[in-house]
C-alpha positions as CSV (number, residue, x, y, z in Angstrom):
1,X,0.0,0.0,0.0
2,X,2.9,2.3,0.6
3,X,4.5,1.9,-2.6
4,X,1.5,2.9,-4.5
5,X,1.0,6.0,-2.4
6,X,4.3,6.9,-3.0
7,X,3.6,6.5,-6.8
8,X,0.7,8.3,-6.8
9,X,2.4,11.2,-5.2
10,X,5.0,11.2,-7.6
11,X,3.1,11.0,-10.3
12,X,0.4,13.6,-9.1
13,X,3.9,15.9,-8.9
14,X,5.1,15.0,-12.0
15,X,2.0,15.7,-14.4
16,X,1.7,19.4,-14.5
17,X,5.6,19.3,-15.2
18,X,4.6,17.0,-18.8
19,X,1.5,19.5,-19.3
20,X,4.0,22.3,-19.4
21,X,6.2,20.8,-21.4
22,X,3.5,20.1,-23.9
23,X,2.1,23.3,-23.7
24,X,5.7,25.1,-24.5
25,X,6.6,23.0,-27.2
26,X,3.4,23.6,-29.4
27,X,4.2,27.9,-28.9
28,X,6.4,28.9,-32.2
29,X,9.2,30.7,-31.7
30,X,9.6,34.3,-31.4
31,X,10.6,36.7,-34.5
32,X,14.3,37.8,-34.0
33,X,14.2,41.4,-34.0
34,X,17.9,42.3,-35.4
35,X,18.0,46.2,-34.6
36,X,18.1,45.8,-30.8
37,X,21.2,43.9,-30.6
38,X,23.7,45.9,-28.1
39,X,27.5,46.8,-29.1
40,X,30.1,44.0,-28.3
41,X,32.6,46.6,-26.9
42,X,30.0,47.1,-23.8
43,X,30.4,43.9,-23.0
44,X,34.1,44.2,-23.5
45,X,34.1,47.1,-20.9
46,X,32.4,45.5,-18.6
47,X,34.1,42.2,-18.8
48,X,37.5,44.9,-18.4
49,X,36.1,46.1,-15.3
50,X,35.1,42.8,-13.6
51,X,38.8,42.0,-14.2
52,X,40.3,45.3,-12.9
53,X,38.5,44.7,-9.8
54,X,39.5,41.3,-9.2
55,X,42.9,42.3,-9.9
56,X,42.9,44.6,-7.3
57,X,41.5,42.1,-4.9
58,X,43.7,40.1,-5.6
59,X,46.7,42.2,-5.0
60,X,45.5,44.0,-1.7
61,X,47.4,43.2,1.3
62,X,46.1,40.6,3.7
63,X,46.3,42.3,7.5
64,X,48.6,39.3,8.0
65,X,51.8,39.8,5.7
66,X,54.1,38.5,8.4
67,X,52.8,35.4,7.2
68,X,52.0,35.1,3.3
69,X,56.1,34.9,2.6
């Protein structure tokens, strides 16, 4: 009796997962729209200042110096 309870829960989980799915895969795509693409050299800059940061992290003395040597 327990094992079927347990299946029946799982499978009363499981079934609006499998309705989703369904649902999502009869929608078409949507239309690319080609105009609204943003530069590459923003994310370039940001990617730059992501880095510059962790450099500077990285390099910034620990309050225990005695000991990183």
């Amino acid at each position: 009796m327990h094992r079927i309870y347990k299946a029946l829960v799982a499978m009363m989980f499981a079934l609006p997962f499998s309705d989703t799915a369904v649902v999502f895969a009869q929608n078409a795509p949507r239309d690319p729209t080609i105009g609204t693409r943003s530069s590459v050299w923003m994310g370039y800059l940001v990617a730059a200042v992501f880095a510059g940061i962790l450099l500077l992290l990285t390099l910034f003395p620990s309050k225990r110096q005695h000991e990183d040597l």
